[in-house]
PAKE-554672 format. One line per 10 residues: number of its first residue (from 1); their letters; for each residue y, x, z of N, C-alpha, C. Coordinates in steps of 0.1 Angstrom, whole numbers. Example, Ala and Ser with C-alpha at 12.3 -4.5 7.8 and 13.67 -1.06 7.14 Angstrom:
<nodes>
1) as) -57/132/78/-45/123/78/-33/132/78; -22/128/71/-11/137/71/0/129/79
</nodes>
This chain:
<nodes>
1) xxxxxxxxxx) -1681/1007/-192/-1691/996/-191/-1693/992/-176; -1697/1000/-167/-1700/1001/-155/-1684/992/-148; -1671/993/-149/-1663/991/-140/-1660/976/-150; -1664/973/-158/-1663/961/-170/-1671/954/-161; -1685/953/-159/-1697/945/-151/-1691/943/-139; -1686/950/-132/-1680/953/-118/-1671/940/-117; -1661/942/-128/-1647/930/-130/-1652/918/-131; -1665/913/-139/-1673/902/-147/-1675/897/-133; -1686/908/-122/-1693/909/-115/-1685/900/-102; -1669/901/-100/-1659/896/-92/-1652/887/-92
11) xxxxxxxxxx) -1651/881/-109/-1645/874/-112/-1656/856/-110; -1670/865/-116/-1685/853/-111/-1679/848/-94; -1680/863/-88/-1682/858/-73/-1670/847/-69; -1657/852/-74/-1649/838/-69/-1648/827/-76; -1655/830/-87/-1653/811/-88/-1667/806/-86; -1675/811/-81/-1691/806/-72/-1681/805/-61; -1676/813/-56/-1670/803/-38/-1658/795/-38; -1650/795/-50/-1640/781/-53/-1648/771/-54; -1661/773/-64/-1669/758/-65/-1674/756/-51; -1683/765/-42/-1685/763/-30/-1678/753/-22
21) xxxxxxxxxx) -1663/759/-21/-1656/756/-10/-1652/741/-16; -1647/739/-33/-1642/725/-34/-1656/716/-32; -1667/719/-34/-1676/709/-33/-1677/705/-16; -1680/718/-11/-1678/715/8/-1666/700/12; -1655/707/7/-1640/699/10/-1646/681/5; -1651/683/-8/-1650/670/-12/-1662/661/-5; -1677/669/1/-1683/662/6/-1680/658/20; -1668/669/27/-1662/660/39/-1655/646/33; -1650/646/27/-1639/634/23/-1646/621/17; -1657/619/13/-1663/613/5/-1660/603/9
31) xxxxxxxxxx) -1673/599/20/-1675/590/31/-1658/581/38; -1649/589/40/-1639/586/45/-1632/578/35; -1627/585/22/-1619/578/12/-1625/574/-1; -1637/570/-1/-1642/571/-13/-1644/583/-31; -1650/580/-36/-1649/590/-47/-1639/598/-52; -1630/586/-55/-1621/593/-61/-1610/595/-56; -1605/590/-46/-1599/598/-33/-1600/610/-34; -1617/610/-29/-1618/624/-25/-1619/636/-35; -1619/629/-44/-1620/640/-59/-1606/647/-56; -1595/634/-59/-1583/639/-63/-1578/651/-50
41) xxxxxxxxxx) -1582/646/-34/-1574/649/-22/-1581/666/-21; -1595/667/-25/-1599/681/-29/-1596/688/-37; -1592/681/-48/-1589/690/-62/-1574/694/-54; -1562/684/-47/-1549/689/-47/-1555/704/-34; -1562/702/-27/-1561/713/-14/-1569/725/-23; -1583/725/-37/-1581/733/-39/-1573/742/-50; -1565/731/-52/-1555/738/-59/-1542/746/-52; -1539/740/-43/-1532/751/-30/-1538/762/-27; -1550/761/-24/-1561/770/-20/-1552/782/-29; -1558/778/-41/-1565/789/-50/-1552/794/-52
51) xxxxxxxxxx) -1539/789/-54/-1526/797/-57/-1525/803/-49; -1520/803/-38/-1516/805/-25/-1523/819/-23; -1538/818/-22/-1544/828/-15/-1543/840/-28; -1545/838/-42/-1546/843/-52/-1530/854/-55; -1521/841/-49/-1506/848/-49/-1506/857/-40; -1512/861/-30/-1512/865/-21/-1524/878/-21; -1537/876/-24/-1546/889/-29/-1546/896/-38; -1538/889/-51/-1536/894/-64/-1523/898/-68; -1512/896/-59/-1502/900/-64/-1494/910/-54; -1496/901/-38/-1489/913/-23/-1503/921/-19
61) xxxxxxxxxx) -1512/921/-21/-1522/929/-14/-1521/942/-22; -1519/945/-38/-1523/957/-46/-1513/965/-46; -1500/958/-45/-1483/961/-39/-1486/971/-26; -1487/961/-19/-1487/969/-4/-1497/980/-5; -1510/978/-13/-1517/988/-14/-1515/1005/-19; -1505/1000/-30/-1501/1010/-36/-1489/1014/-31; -1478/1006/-22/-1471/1014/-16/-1472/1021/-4; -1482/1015/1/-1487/1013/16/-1475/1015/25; -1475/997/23/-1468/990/30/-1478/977/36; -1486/983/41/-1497/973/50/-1488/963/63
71) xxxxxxxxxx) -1478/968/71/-1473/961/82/-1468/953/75; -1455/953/65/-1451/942/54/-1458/935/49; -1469/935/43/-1484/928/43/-1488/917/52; -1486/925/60/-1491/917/75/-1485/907/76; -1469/906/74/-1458/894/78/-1459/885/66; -1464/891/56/-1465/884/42/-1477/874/42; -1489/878/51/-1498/872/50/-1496/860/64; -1490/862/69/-1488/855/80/-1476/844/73; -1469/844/66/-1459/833/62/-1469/823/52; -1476/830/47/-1490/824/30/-1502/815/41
81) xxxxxxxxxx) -1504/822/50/-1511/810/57/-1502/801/65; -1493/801/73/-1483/794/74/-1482/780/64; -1477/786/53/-1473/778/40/-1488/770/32; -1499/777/35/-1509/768/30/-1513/762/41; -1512/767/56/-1518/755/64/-1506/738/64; -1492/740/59/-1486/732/53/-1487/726/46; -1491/725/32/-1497/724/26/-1510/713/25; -1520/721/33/-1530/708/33/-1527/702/45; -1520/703/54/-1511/690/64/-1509/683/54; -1494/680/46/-1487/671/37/-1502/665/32
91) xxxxxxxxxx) -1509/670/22/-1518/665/15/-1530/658/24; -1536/660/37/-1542/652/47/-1532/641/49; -1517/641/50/-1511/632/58/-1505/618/46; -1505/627/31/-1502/620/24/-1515/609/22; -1522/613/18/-1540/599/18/-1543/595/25; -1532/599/40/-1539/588/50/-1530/578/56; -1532/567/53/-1522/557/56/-1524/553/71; -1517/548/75/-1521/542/93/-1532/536/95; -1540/527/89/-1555/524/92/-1563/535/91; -1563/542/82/-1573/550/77/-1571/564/89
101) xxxxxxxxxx) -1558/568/90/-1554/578/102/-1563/570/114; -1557/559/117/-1565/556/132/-1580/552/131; -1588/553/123/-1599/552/119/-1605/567/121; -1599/571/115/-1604/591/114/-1597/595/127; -1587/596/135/-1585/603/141/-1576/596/154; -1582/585/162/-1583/576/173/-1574/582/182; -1574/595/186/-1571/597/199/-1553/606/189; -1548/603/180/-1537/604/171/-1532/590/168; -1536/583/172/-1535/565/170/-1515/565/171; -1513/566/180/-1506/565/186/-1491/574/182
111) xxxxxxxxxx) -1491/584/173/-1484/592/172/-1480/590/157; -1460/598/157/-1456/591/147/-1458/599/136; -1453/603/123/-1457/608/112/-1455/624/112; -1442/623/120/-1442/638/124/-1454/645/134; -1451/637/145/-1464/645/152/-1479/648/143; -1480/634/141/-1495/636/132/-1493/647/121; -1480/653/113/-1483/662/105/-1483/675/109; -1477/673/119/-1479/686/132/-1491/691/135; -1497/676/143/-1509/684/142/-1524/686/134; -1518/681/122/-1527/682/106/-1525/699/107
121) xxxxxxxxxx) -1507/700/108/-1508/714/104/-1509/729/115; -1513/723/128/-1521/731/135/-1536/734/137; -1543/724/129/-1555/719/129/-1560/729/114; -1552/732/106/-1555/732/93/-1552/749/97; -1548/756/103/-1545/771/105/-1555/780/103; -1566/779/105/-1582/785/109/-1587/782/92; -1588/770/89/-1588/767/77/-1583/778/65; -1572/780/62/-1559/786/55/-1562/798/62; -1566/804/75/-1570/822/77/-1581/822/68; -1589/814/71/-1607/816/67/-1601/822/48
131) xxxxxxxxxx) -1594/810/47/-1595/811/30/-1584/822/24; -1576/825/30/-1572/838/24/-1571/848/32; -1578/847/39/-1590/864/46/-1602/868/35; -1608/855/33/-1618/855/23/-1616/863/9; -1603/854/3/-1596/863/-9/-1592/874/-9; -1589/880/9/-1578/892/2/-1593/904/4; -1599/896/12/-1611/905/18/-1623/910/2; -1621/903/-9/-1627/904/-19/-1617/913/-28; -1606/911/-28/-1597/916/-36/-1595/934/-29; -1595/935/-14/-1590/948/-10/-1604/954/-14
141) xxxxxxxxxx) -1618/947/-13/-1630/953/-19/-1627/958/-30; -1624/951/-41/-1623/953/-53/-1612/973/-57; -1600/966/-49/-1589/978/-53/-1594/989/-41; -1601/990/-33/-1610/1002/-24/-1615/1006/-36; -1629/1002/-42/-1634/1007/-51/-1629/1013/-63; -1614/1005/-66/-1610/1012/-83/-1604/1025/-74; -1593/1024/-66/-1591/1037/-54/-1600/1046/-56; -1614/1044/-52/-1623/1055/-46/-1626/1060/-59; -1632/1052/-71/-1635/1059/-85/-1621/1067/-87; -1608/1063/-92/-1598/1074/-96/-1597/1083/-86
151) xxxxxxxxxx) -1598/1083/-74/-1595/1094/-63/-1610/1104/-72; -1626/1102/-72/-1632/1106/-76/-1631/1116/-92; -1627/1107/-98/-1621/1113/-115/-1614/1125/-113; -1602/1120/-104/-1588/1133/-100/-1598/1144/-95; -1604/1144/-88/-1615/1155/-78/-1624/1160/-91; -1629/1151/-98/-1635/1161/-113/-1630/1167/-117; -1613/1162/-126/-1604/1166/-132/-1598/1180/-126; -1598/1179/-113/-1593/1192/-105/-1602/1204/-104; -1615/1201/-100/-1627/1206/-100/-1629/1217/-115; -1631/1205/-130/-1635/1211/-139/-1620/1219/-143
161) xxxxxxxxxx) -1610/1218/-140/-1594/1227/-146/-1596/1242/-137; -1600/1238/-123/-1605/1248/-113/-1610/1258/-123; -1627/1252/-127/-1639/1262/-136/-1630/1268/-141; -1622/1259/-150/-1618/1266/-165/-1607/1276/-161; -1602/1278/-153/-1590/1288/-149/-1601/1299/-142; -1610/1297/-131/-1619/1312/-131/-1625/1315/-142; -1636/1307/-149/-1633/1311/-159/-1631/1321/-172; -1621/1317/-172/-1609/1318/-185/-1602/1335/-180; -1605/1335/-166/-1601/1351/-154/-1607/1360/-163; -1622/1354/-167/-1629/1369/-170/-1630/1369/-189
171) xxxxxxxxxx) -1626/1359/-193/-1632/1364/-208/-1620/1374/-208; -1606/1369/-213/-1597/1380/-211/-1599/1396/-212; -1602/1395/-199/-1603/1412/-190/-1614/1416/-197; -1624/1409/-200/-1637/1418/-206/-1636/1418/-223; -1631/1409/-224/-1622/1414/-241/-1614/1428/-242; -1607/1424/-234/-1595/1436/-233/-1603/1450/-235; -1617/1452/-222/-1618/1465/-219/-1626/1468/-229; -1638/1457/-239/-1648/1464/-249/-1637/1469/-260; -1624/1459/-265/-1621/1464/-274/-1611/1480/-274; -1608/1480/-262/-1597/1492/-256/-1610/1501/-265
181) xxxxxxxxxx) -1626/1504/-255/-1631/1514/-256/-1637/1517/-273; -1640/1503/-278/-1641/1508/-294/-1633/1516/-298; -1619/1509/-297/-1608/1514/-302/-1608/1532/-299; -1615/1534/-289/-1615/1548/-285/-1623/1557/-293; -1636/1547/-291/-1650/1554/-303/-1648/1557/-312; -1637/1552/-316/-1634/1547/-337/-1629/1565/-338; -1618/1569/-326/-1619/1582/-328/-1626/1593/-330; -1635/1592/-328/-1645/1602/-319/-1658/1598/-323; -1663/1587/-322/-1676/1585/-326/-1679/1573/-334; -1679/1573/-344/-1676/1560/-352/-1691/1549/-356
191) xxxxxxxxxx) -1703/1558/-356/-1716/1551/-354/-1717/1544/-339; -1714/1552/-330/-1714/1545/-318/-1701/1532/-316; -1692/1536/-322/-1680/1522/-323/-1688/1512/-330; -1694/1514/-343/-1700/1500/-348/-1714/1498/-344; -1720/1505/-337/-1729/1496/-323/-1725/1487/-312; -1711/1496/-308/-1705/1487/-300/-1701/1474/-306; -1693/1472/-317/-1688/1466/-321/-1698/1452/-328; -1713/1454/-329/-1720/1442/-331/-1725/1440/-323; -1724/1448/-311/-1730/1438/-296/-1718/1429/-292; -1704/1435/-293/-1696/1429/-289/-1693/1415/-297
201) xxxxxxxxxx) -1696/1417/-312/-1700/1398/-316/-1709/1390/-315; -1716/1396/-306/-1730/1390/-302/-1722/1379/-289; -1717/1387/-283/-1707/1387/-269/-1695/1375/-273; -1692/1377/-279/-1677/1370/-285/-1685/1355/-289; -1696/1353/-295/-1703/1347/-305/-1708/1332/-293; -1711/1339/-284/-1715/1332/-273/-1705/1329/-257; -1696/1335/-259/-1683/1331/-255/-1677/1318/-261; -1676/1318/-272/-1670/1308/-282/-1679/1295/-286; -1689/1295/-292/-1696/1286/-288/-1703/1276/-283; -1703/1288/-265/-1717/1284/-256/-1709/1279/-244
211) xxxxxxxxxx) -1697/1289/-240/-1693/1286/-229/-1680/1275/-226; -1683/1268/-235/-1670/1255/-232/-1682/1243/-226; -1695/1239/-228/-1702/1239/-220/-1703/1237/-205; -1711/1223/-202/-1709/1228/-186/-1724/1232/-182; -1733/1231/-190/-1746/1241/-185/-1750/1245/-198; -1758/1259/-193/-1766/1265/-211/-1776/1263/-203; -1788/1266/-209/-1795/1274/-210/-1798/1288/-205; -1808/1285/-193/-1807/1300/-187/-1814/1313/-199; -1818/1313/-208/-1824/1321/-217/-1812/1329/-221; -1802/1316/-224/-1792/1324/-232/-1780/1332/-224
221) xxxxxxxxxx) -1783/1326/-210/-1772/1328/-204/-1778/1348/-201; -1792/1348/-199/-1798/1359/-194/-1795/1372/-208; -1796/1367/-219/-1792/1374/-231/-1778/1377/-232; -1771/1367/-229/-1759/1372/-231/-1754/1383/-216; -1764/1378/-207/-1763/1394/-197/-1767/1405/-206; -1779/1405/-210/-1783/1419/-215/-1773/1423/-222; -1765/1416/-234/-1756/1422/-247/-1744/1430/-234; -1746/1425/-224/-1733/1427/-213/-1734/1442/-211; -1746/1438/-208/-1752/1456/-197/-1753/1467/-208; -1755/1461/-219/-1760/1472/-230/-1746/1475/-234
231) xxxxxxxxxx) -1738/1466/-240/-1722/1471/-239/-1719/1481/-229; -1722/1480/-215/-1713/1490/-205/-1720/1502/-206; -1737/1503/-206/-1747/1515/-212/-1734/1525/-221; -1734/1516/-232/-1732/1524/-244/-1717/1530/-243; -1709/1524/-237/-1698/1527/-231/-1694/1536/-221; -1708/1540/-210/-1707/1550/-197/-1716/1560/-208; -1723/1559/-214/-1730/1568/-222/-1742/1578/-210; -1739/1586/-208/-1749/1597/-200/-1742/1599/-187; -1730/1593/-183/-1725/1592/-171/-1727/1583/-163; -1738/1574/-164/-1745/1567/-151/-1759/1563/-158
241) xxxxxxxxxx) -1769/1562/-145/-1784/1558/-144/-1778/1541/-142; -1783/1537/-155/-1784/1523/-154/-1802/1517/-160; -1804/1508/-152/-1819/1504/-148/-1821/1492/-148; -1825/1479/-150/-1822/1468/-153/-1838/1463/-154; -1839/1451/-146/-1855/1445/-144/-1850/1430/-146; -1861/1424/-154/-1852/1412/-157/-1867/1402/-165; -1869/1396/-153/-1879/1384/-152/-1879/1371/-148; -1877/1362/-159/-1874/1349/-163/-1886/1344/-171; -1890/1333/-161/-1906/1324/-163/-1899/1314/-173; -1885/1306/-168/-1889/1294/-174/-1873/1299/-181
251) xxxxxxxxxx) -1870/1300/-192/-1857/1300/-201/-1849/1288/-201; -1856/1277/-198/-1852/1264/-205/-1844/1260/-194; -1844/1260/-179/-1835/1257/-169/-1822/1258/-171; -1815/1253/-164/-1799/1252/-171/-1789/1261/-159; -1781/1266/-162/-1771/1274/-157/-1757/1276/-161; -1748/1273/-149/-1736/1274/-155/-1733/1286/-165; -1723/1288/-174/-1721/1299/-178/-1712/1306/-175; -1718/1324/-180/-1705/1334/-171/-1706/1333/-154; -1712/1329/-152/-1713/1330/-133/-1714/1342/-128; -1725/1347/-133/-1733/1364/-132/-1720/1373/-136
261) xxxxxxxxxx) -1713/1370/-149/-1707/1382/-154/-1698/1389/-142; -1690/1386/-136/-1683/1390/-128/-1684/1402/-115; -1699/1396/-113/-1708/1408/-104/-1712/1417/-112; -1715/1421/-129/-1715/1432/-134/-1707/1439/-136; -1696/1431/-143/-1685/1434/-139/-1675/1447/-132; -1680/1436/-121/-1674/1443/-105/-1683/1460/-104; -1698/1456/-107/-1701/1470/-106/-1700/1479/-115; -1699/1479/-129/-1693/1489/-135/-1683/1494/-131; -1673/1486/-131/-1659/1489/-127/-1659/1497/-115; -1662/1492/-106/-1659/1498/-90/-1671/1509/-86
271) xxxxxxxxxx) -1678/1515/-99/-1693/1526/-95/-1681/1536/-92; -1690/1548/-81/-1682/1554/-77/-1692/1569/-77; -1693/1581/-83/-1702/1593/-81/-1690/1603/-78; -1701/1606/-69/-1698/1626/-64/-1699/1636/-72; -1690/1643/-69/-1687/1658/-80/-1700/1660/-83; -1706/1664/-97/-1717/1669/-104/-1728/1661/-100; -1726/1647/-101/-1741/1640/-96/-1733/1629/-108; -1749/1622/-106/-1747/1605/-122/-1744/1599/-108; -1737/1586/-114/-1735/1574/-106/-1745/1564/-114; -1752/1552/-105/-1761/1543/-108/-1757/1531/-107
281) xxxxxxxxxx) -1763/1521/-115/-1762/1511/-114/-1779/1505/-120; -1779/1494/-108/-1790/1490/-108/-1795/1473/-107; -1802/1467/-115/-1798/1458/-118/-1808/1445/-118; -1812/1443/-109/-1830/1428/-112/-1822/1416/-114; -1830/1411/-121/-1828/1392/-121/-1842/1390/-128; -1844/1381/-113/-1859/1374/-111/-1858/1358/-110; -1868/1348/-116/-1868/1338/-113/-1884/1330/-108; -1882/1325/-97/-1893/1319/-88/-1888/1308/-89; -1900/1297/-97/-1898/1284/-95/-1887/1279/-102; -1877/1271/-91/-1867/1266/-97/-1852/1279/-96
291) xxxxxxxxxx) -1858/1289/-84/-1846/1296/-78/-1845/1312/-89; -1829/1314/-92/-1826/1325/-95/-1823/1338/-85; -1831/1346/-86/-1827/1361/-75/-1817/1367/-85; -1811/1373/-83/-1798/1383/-88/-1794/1392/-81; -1799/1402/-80/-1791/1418/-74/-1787/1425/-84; -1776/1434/-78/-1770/1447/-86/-1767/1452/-76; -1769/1466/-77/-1763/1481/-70/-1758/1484/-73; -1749/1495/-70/-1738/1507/-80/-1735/1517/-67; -1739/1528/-69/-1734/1541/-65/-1716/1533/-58; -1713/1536/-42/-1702/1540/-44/-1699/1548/-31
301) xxxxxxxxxx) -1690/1553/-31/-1680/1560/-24/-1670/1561/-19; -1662/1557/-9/-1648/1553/-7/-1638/1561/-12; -1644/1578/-10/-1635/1588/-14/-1634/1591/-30; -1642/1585/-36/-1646/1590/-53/-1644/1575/-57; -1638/1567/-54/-1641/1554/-57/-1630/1551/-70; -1633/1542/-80/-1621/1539/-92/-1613/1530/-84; -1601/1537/-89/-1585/1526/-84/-1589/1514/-94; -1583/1505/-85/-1583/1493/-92/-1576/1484/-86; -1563/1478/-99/-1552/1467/-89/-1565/1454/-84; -1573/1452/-90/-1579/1438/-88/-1592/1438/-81
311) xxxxxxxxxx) -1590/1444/-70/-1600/1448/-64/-1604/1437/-52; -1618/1434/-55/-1623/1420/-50/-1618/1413/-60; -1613/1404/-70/-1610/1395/-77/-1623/1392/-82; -1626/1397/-90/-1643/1394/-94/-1653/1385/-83; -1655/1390/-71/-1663/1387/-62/-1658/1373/-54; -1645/1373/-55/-1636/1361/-48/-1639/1345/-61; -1635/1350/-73/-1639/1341/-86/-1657/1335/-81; -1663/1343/-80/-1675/1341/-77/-1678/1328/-71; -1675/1335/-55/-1678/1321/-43/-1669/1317/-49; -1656/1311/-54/-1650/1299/-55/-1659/1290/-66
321) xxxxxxxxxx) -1663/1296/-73/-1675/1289/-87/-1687/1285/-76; -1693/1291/-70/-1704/1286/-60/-1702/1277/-53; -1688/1275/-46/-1688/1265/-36/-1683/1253/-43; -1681/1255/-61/-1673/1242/-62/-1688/1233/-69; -1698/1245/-80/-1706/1242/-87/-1720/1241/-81; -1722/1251/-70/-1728/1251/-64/-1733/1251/-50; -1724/1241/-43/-1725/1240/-30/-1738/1235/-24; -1742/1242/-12/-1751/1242/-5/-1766/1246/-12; -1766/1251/-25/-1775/1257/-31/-1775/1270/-34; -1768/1278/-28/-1768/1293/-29/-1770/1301/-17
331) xxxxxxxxxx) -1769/1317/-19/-1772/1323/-6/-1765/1336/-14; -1753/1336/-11/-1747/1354/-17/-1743/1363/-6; -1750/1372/-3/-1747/1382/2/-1743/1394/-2; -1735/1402/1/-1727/1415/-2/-1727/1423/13; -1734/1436/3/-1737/1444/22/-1731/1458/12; -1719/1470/18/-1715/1480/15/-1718/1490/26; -1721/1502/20/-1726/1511/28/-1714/1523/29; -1720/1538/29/-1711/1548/25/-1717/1553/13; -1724/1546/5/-1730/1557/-4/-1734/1541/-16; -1735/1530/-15/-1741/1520/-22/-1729/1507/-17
341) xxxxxxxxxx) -1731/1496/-32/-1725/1481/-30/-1740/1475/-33; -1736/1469/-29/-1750/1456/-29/-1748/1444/-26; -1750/1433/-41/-1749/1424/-41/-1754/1412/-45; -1765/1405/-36/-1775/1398/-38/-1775/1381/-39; -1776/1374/-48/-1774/1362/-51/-1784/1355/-50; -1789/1345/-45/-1801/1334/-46/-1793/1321/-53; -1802/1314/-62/-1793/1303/-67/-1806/1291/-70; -1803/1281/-65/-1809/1272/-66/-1807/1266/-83; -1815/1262/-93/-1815/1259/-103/-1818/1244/-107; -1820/1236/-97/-1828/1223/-99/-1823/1216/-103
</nodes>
């Protein structure tokens, strides 16, 4: 609708300055050749006009544009004024008979039909620039603008394919590992497999529904953390201190989804404990105002640490989602010690 009004919007403006300019032309002529002279001697110049410069903005300007072949342009536009300053010569020289010429133009008295169309058609140059400068100058407006919108679209289209491929990183991997460890419980502890196993369609439930979405709901997004953390709980069992503070004023704010997962993630995965000690993981998300706080800790250790081929991937997915979704609204810091990971998020929500 918007690029429809735009077209309507362009097509108004040149025929408001066609009528302009033929009315202009015809009130010079009036007085000189009478009415209908001057009807006919304006209607033929703006009918030169309007081909000429039209052949010229509408059909070599969008060419050159898209090939960008602007110098070739240049020589093209230079022959089209040429040929229309021609043009309205012949058509000045044809309605003016010898009285009427030395009448209008005294100090030409004297000169034969050549010269006088000579200089009709050096006289008429500035004329023929004005009028297809004018045209192409409306026309390169026009095709700048369709330009800048599809350059814009591509940059969405790139953008949202972006999201969907980070993403698309983590459902995968976090499918893979809840169902690996059921699959393990089923052995071994089979009440604990089907606890696991209805948090994990809690998880699945809201994967599938929620996250093709380009914002939820921070309520739900904060829930589907909990079913997260309570999944890895139940899964580390008595081999880590996990702790979790989780204060959210307003539910209803909107948030990408899956942003958070990745830093949980990362700290289960990468907790690291010393011979006969628990490893920790610790966990706030607070909300002030419009802004989300987000920390997590995890015990680690360089020497005790879990191998892992994908190490950083999680945290790399991260800032690329921030700087695409949320640029100049964030603040992520990551500070590693010899004994703790710590990784603190601020997120603008507005």
């Amino acid at each position: 609708m918007k690029t429809k009004n735009k077209d309507q919007f362009h097509w108004i403006f040149l025929i408001f300055f066609w009528f302009i300019l033929g009315t202009t032309i015809w009130a010079q002529l009036i007085a000189d050749y009478g009415t209908m002279e001057a009807i006919r001697q304006s209607a033929l110049i703006l009918l030169s006009a309007i081909v000429l410069a039209h052949f010229l903005s509408d059909v070599m300007l969008p060419k050159a544009l898209r090939k960008n072949k602007m110098t070739l342009f240049a020589i093209q536009a230079f022959v089209v004024v040429l040929l229309l300053s021609l043009c309205l010569a012949v058509i000045y020289a044809s309605f003016s008979d010898p009285r009427t010429r030395n009448r209008l133009y005294p100090e030409e008295a004297d000169m034969t039909t050549i010269q006088f169309l000579w200089a009709r058609f050096c006289g008429s140059i500035p004329a023929a620039i004005l009028i297809c400068g004018t045209a192409c100058g409306l026309r390169f407006y026009q095709e700048h603008n369709e330009i800048e919108r599809n350059h814009a679209e591509l940059k969405q289209v790139h953008l949202e394919a972006q999201i969907k491929i980070l993403q698309d990183q983590i459902n995968p991997h976090l499918m893979f590992n809840i169902l690996n460890h059921i699959h393990i419980l089923m052995q071994s502890n089979v009440q604990l497999a089907s606890d696991l196993l209805i948090q994990f369609s809690d998880i699945l439930r809201y994967q599938l529904y929620e996250c093709n979405k380009e914002y939820v709901s921070l309520y739900l997004e904060i829930k589907y953390l909990k079913d997260l953390v309570s999944v890895e709980k139940t899964r580390w069992g008595d081999e880590l201190d996990v702790k979790t503070n989780w204060n959210i004023e307003d539910g209803q704010l909107q948030i990408v989804p899956l942003l958070l997962v990745p830093l949980i993630e990362n700290a289960f995965k990468h907790v690291s404990r010393l011979p006969h000690q628990k490893g920790y993981v610790h966990l706030s998300c607070g909300q002030e105002d419009k802004q989300l706080i987000f920390q997590i800790e995890n015990s680690y250790t360089e020497q005790y640490k879990m191998p892992s081929k994908s190490q950083g991937l999680g945290l790399e997915n991260v800032k690329k989602r921030l700087a695409i979704q949320y640029p100049d609204r964030n603040e992520l810091r990551i500070n590693k010690t010899d004994s703790d990971f710590t990784v603190r998020l601020v997120l603008d929500l507005k």
